[in-house]
C-alpha positions as CSV (number, residue, x, y, z in Angstrom):
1,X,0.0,0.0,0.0
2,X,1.7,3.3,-1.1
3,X,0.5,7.2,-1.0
4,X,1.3,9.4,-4.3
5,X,0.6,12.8,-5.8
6,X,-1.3,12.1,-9.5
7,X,-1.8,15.2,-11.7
8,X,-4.8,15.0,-13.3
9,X,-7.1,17.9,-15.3
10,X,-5.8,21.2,-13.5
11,X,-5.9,19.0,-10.5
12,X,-3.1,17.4,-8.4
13,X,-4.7,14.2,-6.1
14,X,-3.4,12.0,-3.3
15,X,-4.5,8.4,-3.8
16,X,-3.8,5.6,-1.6
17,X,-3.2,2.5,-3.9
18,X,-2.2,-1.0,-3.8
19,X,-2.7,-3.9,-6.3
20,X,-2.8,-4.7,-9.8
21,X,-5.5,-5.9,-12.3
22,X,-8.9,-4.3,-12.5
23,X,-9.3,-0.7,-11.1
24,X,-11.8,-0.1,-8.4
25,X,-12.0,3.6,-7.6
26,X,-13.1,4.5,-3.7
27,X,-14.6,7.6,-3.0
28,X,-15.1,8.8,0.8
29,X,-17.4,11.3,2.5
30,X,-17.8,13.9,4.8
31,X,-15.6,14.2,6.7
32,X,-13.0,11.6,5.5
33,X,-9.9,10.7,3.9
34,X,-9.0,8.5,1.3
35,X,-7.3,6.5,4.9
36,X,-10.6,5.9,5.3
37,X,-10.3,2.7,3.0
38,X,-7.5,1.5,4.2
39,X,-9.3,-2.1,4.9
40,X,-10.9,-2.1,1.6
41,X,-7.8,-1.3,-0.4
42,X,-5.9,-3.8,1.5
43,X,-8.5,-6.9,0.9
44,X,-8.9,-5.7,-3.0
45,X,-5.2,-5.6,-3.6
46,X,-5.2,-8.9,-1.7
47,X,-8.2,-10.3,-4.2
48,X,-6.2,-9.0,-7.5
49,X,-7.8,-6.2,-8.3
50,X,-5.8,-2.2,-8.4
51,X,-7.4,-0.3,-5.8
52,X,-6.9,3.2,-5.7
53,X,-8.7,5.8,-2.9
54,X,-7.9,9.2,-3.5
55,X,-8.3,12.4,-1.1
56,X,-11.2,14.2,-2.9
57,X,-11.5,17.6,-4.2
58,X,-10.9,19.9,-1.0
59,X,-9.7,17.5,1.4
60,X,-6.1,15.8,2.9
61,X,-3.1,16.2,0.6
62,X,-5.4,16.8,-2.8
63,X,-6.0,19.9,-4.0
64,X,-8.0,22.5,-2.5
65,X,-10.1,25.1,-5.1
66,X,-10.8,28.7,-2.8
67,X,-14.1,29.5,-5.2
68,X,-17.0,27.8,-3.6
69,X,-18.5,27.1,-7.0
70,X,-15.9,24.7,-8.0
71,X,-17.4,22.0,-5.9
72,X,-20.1,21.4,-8.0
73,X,-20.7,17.3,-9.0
74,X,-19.7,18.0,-12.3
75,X,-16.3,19.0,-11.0
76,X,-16.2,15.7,-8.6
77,X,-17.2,13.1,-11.0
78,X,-14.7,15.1,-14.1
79,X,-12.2,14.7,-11.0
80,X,-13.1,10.8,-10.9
81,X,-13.2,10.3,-15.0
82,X,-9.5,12.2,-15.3
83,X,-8.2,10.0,-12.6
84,X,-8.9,6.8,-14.1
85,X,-7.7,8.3,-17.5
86,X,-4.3,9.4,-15.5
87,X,-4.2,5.6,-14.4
88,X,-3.6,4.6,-17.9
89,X,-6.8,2.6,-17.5
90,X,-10.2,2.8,-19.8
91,X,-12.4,1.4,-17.3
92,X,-13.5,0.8,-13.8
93,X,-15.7,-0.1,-10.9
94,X,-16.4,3.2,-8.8
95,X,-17.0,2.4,-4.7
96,X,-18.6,5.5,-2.9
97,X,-19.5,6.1,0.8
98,X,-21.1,9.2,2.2
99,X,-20.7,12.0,-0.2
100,X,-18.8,10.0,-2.0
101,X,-22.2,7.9,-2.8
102,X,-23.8,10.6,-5.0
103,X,-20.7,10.9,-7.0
104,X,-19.9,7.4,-7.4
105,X,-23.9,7.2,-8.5
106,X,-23.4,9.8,-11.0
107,X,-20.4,8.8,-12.4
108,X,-22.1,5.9,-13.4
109,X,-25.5,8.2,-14.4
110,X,-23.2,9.7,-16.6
111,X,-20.7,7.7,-17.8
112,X,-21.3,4.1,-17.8
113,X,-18.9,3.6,-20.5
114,X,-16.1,4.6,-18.2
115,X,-17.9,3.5,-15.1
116,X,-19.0,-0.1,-15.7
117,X,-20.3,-0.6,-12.0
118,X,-21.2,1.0,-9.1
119,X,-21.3,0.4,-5.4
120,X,-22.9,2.5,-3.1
121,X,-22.6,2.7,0.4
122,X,-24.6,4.6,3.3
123,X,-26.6,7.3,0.8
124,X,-28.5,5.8,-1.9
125,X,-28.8,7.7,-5.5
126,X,-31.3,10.1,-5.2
127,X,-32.8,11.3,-8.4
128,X,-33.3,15.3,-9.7
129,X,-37.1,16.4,-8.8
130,X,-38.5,18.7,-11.1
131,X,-40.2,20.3,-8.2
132,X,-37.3,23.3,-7.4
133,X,-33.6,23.3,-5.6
134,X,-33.4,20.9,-2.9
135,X,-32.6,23.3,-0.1
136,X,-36.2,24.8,-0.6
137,X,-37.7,21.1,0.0
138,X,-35.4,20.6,2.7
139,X,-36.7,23.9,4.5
140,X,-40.2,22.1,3.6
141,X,-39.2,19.1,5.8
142,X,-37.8,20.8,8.6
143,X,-41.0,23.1,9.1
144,X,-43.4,20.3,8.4
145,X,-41.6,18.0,11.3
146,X,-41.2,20.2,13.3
147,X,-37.8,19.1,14.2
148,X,-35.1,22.2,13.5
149,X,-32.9,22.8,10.6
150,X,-31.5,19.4,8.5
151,X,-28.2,20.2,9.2
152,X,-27.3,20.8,5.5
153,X,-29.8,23.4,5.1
154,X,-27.4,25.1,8.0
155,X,-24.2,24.2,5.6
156,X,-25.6,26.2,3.3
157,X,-24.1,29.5,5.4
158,X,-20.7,31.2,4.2
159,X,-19.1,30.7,7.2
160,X,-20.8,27.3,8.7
161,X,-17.7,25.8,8.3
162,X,-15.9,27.8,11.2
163,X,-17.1,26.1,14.3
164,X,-14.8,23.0,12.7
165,X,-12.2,24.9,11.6
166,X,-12.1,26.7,15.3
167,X,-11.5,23.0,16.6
168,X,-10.7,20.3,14.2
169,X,-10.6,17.2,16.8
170,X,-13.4,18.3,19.1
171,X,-15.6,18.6,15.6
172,X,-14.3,15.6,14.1
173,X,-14.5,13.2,17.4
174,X,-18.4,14.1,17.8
175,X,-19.2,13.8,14.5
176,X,-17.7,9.8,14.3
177,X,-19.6,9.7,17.6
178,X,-22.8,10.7,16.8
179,X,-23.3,8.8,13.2
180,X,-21.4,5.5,14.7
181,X,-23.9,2.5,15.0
182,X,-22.1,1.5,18.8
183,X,-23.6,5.1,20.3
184,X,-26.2,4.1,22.2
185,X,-30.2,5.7,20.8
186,X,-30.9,9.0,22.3
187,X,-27.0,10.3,21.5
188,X,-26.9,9.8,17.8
189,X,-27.6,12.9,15.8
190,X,-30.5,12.7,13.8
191,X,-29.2,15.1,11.3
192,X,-32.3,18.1,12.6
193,X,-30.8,20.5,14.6
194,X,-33.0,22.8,17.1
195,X,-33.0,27.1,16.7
196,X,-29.9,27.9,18.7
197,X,-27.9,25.2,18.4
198,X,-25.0,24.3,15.9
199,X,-25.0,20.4,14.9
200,X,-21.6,20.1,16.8
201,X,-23.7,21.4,20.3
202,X,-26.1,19.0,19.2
203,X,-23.6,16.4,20.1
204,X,-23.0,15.2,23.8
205,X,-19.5,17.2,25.3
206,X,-18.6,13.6,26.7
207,X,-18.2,11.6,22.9
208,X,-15.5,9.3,22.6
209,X,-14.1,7.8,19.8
210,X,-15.9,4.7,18.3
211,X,-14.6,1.5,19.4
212,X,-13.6,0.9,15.6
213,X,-10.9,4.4,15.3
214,X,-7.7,4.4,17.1
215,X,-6.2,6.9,18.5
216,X,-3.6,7.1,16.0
217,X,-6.2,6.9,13.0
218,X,-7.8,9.7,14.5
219,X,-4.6,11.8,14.1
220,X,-4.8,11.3,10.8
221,X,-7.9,13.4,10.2
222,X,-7.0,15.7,13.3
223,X,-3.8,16.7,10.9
224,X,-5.5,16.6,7.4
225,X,-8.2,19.0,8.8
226,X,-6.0,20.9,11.2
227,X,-4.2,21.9,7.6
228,X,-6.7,22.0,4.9
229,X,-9.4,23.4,7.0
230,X,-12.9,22.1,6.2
231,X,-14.4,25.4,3.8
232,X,-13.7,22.6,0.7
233,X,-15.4,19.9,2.3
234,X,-18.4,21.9,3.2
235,X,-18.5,23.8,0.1
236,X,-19.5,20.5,-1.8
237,X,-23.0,20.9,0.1
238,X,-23.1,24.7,-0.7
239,X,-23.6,23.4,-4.6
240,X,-26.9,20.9,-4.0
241,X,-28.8,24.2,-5.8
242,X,-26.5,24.7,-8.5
243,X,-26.3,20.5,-8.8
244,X,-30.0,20.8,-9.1
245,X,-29.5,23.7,-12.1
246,X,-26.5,22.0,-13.6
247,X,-28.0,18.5,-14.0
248,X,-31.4,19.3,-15.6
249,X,-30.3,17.5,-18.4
250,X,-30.5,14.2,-16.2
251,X,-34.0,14.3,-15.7
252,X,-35.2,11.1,-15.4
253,X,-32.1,9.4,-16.5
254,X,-31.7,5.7,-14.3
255,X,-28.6,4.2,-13.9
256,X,-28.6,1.0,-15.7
257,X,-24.6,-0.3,-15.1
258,X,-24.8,-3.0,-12.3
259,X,-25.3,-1.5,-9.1
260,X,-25.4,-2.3,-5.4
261,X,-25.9,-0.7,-2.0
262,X,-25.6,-1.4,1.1
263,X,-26.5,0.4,4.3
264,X,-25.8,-0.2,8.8
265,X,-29.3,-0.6,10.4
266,X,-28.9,2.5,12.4
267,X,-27.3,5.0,10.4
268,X,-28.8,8.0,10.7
269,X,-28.7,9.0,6.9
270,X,-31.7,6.8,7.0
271,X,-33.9,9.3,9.0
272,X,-34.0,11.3,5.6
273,X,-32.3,9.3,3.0
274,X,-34.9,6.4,3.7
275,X,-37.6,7.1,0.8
276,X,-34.7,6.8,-1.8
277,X,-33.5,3.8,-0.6
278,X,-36.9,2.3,-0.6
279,X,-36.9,3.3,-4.2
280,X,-33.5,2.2,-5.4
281,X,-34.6,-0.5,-7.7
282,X,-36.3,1.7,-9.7
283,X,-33.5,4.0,-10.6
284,X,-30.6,1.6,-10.9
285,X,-32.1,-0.7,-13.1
286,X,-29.6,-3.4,-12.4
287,X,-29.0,-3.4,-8.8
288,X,-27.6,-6.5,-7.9
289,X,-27.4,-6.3,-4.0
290,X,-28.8,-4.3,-1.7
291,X,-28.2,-4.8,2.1
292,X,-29.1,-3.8,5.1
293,X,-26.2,-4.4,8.0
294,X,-27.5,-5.1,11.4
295,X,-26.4,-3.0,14.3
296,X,-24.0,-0.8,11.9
297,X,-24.0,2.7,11.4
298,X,-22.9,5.6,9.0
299,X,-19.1,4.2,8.9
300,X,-19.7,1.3,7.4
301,X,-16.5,0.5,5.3
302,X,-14.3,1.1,9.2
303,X,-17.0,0.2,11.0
304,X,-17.8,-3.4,9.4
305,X,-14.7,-4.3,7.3
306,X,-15.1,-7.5,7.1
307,X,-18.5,-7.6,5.7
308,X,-18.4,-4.4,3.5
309,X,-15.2,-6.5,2.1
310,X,-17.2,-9.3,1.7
311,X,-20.0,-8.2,0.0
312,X,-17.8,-5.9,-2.6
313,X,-15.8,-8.7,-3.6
314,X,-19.0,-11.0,-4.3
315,X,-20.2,-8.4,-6.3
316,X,-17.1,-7.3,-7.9
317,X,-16.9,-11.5,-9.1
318,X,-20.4,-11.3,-10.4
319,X,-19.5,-8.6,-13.0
C-alpha cells in the first residue's frame, strides 16, 4: 500500500493505492480521507484487483479550489473520470460512501462507459425532482416536522464551516460519535438540529471515539483538517442548488450499469435518505445487491470491514 501525488485535469490528487489488475476507484465522504479505506484497499489488492482511494477535491493532501462554485458534482465526478484516465486505464468499478455515494452514482449516471459498476454505500442515488432546488424542499421538511434545521440546510451558510475549523478534533470526534452504530439511541444525531444550536452542540460534550478508530487513525484526520481546514469539504454541500440547475439535463435518466448498495441498520442518513432507498430498484435498473447491515452505522466501510469487504468482492466477481 503506497501514498502518491497524481496530476490529473488542473488538478493534483493523493491516492492511496495498492494492487494490480482491474481498477476499483473508492470515493469517501464527509468528513474523510482517502485512509478511510484503508481495509478495503488492502482486501482488493489482496483479491487482484488495483485499488486506488484518492483524497477528494478539498480534502487531505489533494487539491484545495478557494471558489465555492468549484465544488459542484460536475467538478467531482470530471475529477473521478480524469483520474482513471491518469491511471492509464479505460475502465472501472467506482465504490462511494457518504458523499462519495452521489458521486460514485453519477459517475455511473453519466458515464457508464467509463464507469461499468457501481457500489454504493450509506446514501443511496437520489434522483433530480422537477419540483425546485433541494434546499427549498429541505426547508419544507424541517418546518413540516417540526424538528429544527437538516443540518445541511445550515451548511448552506458562508461561514458554517468555522465552528470546525475553530476546533478540528473536538468537531471531528463528535461527528464519528454521533453517526457511529455503537452510540447508544438517544446520543446519535438525527441530522435536525434545534433554533440555537449548531450540529456540533447537538452532540454530547462527553463523545469518545468509536470502538472501531484508534487513536492514531484519528490523528490522521485531526492533521489533514487541522491543515486543509474544512471550507472545501463543506462547500461541496453549498452546490446541492446549482447540482439541481447543472444536472437538468439528467431528468429522469436511471442508472442501468450494475449496481449495489448497502447500508448499517442505524445509520442516521436513514432518517432522511430512507424514501430513496426504498426506491433504489427503480432508478438503478440493475442493482444486484442491496443490504441492510445489522447494528452498523454511517461508517460502514471502518465500522464493518469485514463484511463491506465481503460483500464488494462478491459483487465485484459477479461482473
Amino acid at each position: 500500500m503506497q501514498t502518491r501525488h497524481i496530476q490529473t485535469d488542473g488538478l493534483t490528487q493523493q491516492i492511496l493505492e495498492a494492487g494490480s489488475g482491474p481498477l476499483v476507484l473508492l470515493l469517501h465522504g464527509f468528513p474523510e480521507l482517502g485512509v478511510s479505506w484503508r481495509a478495503q484497499v488492502q482486501a482488493l489488492a489482496d483479491a487482484g484487483f488495483h485499488a486506488v482511494a484518492p483524497d477528494m477535491r478539498g480534502y487531505g493532501g489533494t487539491d484545495k479550489p478557494g471558489d465555492a462554485a468549484d465544488y459542484s458534482i460536475l467538478h467531482l465526478v470530471g475529477d473521478m473520470v480524469d483520474l482513471v484516465r491518469a491511471l492509464g486505464q479505460t475502465s472501472c468499478v467506482v465504490v462511494g460512501h457518504d458523499w462519495g455515494a452521489p458521486v460514485a452514482w453519477h459517475c455511473a449516471l453519466t458515464r457508464p462507459d467509463l464507469f461499468r459498476a457501481v457500489f454504493g454505500l450509506s446514501v443511496p442515488f437520489q434522483p433530480r425532482r422537477p419540483k425546485g432546488p433541494p434546499t427549498a424542499a429541505m426547508a419544507a421538511i424541517s418546518k413540516r416536522l417540526g424538528l429544527g434545521d437538516l443540518y445541511i440546510s445550515r451548511f448552506q451558510a458562508a461561514d458554517a464551516h468555522a465552528l470546525f475549523d475553530a476546533d478540528p478534533a473536538a468537531a471531528l470526534r463528535k461527528m464519528f460519535y454521533a453517526y457511529d452504530g455503537a452510540t447508544p439511541d438517544g446520543r446519535q444525531s438525527t441530522g435536525f438540529i434545534p433554533e440555537g444550536q449548531s450540529l456540533i452542540s447537538t452532540v454530547p460534550d462527553d463523545a469518545t471515539l468509536p470502538p472501531w478508530m484508534s487513536e492514531a487513525h484519528f490523528k490522521e484526520y485531526v492533521a489533514a483538517f487541522s491543515a486543509g481546514g474544512f471550507k472545501g469539504p463543506v462547500d461541496w454541500y453549498r452546490n446541492l442548488d446549482r447540482n439541481w440547475s447543472l444536472t437538468a439535463h439528467l431528468q429522469d435518466a436511471r442508472i442501468r450499469t450494475p449496481a449495489a448498495f448497502v447500508v448499517g441498520e442505524r445509520d442516521p442518513v436513514r432518517h432522511y435518505a430512507g424514501p430513496h432507498e426504498a426506491g433504489l430498484k427503480e432508478w438503478a435498473t440493475d442493482l444486484r445487491m442491496q443490504v441492510v447491515i445489522p447494528g452498523a452505522g454511517h461508517w460502514i466501510q471502518q465500522e464493518r470491514p469485514d463484511e463491506v469487504n465481503r460483500l464488494l468482492l462478491e459483487f465485484l466477481k459477479g461482473l
